[in-house]
C-alpha positions in Angstrom: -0.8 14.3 -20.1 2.5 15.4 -18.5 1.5 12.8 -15.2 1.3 10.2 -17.3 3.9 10.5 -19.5 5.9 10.6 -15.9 3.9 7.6 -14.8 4.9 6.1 -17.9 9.0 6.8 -17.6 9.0 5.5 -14.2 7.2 2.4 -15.1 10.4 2.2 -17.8 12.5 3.5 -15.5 12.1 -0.4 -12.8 12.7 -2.4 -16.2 16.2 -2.0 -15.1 16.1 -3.3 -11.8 14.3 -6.9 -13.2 17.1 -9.0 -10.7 16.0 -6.8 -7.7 11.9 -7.1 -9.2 12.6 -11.5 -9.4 14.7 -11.5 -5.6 11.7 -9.7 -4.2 9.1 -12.0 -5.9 11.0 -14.6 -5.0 10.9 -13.1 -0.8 7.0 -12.3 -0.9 6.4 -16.0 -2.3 8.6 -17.6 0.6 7.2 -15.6 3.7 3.8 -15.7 2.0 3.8 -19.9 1.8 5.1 -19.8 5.4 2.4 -17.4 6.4 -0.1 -19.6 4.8 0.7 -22.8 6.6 0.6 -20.8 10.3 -3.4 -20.3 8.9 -3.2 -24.1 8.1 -2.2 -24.6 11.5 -4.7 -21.9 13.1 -7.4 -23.6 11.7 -6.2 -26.9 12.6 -6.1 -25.8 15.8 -9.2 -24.1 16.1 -10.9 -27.1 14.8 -13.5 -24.9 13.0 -14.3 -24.3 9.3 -14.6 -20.3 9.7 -12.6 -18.3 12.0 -13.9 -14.6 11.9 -16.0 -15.2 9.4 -12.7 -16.8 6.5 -12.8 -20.4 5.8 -8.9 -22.2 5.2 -9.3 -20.7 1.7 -10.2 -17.2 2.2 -7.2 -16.9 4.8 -4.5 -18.1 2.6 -6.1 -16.3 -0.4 -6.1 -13.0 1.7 -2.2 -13.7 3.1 -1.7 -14.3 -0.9 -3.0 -10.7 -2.2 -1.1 -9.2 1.4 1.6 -10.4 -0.3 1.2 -9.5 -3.6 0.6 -6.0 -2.5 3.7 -5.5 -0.7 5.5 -4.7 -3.7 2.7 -2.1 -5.1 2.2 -0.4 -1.9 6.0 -0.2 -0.8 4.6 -1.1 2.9 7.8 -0.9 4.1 8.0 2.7 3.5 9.9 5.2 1.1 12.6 8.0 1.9 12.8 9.8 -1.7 11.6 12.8 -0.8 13.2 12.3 3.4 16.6 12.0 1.0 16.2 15.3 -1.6 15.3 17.7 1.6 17.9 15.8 3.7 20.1 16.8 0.7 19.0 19.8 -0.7 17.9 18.7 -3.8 14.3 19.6 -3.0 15.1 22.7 -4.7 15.9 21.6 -8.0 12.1 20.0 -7.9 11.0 24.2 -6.8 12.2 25.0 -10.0 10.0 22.6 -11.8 6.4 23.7 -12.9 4.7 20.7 -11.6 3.9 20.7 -7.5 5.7 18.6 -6.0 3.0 16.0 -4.9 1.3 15.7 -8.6 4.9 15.0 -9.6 5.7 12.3 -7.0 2.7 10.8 -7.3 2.6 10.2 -11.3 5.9 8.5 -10.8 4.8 6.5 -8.0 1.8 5.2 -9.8 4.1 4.0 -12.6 6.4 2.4 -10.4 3.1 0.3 -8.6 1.5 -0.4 -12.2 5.6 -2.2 -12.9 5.3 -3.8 -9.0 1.5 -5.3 -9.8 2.6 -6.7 -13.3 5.9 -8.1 -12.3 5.7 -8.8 -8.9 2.1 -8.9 -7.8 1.0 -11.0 -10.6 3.5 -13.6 -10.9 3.2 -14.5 -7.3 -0.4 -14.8 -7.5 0.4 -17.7 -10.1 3.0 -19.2 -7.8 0.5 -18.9 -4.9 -2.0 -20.5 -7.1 0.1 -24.2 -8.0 0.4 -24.4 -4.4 -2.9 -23.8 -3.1 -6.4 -23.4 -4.7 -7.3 -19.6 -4.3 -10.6 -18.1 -3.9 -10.9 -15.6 -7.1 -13.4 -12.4 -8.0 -16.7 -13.5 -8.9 -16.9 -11.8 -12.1 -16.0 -8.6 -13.5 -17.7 -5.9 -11.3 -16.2 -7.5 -8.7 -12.3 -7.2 -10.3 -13.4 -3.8 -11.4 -14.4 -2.9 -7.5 -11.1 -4.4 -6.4 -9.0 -2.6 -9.3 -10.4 0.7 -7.7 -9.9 -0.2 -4.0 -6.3 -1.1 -4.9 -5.7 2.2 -7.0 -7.2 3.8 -4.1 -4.8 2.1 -1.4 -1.7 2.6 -3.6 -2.5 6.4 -3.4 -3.5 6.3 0.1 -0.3 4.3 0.4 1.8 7.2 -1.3 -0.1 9.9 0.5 1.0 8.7 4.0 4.6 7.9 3.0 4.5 11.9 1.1 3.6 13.1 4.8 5.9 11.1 6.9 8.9 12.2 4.4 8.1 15.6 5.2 9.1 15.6 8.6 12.9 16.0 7.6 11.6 19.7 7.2 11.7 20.1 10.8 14.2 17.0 11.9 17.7 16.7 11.5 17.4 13.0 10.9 13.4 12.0 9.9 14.7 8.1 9.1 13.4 7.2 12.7 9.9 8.7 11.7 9.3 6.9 9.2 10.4 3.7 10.6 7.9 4.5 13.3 5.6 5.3 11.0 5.8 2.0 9.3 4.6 0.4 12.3 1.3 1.2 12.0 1.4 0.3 8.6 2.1 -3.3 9.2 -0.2 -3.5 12.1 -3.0 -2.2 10.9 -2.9 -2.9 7.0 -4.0 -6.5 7.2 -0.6 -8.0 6.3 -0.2 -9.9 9.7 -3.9 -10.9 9.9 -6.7 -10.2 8.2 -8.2 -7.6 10.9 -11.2 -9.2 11.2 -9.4 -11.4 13.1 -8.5 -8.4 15.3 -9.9 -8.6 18.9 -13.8 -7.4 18.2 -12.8 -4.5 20.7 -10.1 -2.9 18.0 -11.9 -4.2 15.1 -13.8 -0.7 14.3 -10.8 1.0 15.5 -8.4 -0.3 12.7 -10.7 0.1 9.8 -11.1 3.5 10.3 -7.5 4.2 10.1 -6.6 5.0 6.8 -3.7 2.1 6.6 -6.9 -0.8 6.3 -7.0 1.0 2.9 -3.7 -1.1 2.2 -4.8 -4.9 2.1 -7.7 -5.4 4.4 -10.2 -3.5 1.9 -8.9 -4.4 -1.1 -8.7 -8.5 0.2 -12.2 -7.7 1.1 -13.2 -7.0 -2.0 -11.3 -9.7 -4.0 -13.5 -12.0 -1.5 -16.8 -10.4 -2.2 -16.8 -9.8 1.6 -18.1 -6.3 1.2 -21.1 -5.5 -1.9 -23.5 -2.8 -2.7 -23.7 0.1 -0.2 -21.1 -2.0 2.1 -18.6 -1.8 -0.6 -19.5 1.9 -1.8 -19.0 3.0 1.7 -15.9 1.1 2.2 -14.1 3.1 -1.8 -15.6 5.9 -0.2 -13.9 5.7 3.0 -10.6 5.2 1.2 -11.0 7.9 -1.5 -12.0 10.0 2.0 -8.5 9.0 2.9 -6.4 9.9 -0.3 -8.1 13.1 -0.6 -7.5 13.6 3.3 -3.8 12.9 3.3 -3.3 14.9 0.2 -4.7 17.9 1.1 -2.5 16.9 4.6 0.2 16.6 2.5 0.2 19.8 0.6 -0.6 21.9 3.7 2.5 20.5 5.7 4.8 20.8 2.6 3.7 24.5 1.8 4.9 25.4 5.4 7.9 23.2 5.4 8.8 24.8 2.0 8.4 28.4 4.1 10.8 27.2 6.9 13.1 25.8 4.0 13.4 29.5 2.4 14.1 30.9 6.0 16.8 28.8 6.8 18.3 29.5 3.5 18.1 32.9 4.3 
């Protein structure tokens, strides 16, 4: 009950920032068009109906949810926590009774559920009286990708948790995590759908845990992956969220000790 009623205040809490919410909507939906027409010229180029298996369609619709789930995912990366350790105020969340992940967490979670609704959403509409998207099948389908995009939101939040914690040990962690975020946009699927990958790194990328970000849940949304291809591919990413919490909590129980020594 608590995690949700801090879920819920920080989905209250990005009401305020609604001009910030519409100037980023209004970023996505420009870079997105201009993503889709380099497919439009790819496939023009190609002079084929399917390149790695999309079709025209499938490729914009894909570049549309990439963009869609910027906002959600924050795939530019996050320094909240980087900032309270850098700061000291990490210790005013010690003195709370809620760990310091569940806490984050909750709040991050409220903050995607606001990002979906009012920026995710709406520029899937925009997307849509441009070009005619490819939509789920039918409701086991938007239930599958609901879960895979839950699932990459956390996953999402797990690897940003980790990469924060680094300003345990660094003077300055902001290099880190743009680092960090390098993999994130590589491997993700917001450049290119990573089927499109060389078949060589294909494998490679979707076992990382950053395909969890678009590329699985775009899957889904296409009805690319079903039955045991699409259990094994939630599995893999609730493998992940599990993974890189458990990650997350190990590093920050030992960062917390070197904290406490340093303080004396």
């Amino acid at each position: 009950m608590l995690y949700l009623v801090l879920a819920a205040k920080s989905f209250r809490r990005m009401l305020v920032y609604r001009a910030a919410t519409f100037a980023g909507l209004l970023t996505n939906l420009f870079f997105g068009l201009l993503r889709a027409y380099v497919f439009i010229a790819l496939f023009a180029a190609a002079g084929q109906e399917r390149v790695a298996g999309f079709n025209l369609k499938e490729a914009i619709t894909f570049t549309a949810l990439g963009q869609a789930l910027i906002g959600p995912l924050r795939i530019w990366g996050s320094t909240e926590v980087l900032d309270r350790i850098k700061s000291g105020d990490i210790a005013v969340d010690l003195a709370r009774p809620t760990g310091l992940f569940g806490l984050y967490l909750a709040q991050d979670l409220g903050r995607a559920a606001f990002e979906a609704l009012g920026r995710g959403l709406p520029l899937l509409l925009a997307y849509s009286l441009v070009f005619d998207l490819r939509w789920p099948a039918g409701p086991l389908t938007w239930l599958a990708f609901l879960t895979a995009a839950l699932l990459g939101v956390t996953i999402s939040f797990g690897w940003r948790f980790l990469v924060n914690l680094g300003a345990f040990w660094l003077v300055d962690a902001r290099g880190l995590a743009r680092l960090a975020s390098l993999g994130v946009i590589i491997f993700s699927g917001l450049i290119l759908p990573l089927a499109m990958f060389p078949p060589a790194l294909v494998g490679l990328a979707r076992a990382l845990p950053f395909a969890g970000f678009i590329d699985a849940p775009a899957r889904v949304w296409l009805g690319q992956v079903q039955g045991a291809e699409l259990a094994v591919l939630l599995a893999r990413q609730l493998a992940w969220a599990l993974g890189l919490a458990a990650a997350g909590q190990l590093v920050y129980r030992r960062g917390i000790r070197r904290l406490v020594i340093q303080g004396g």
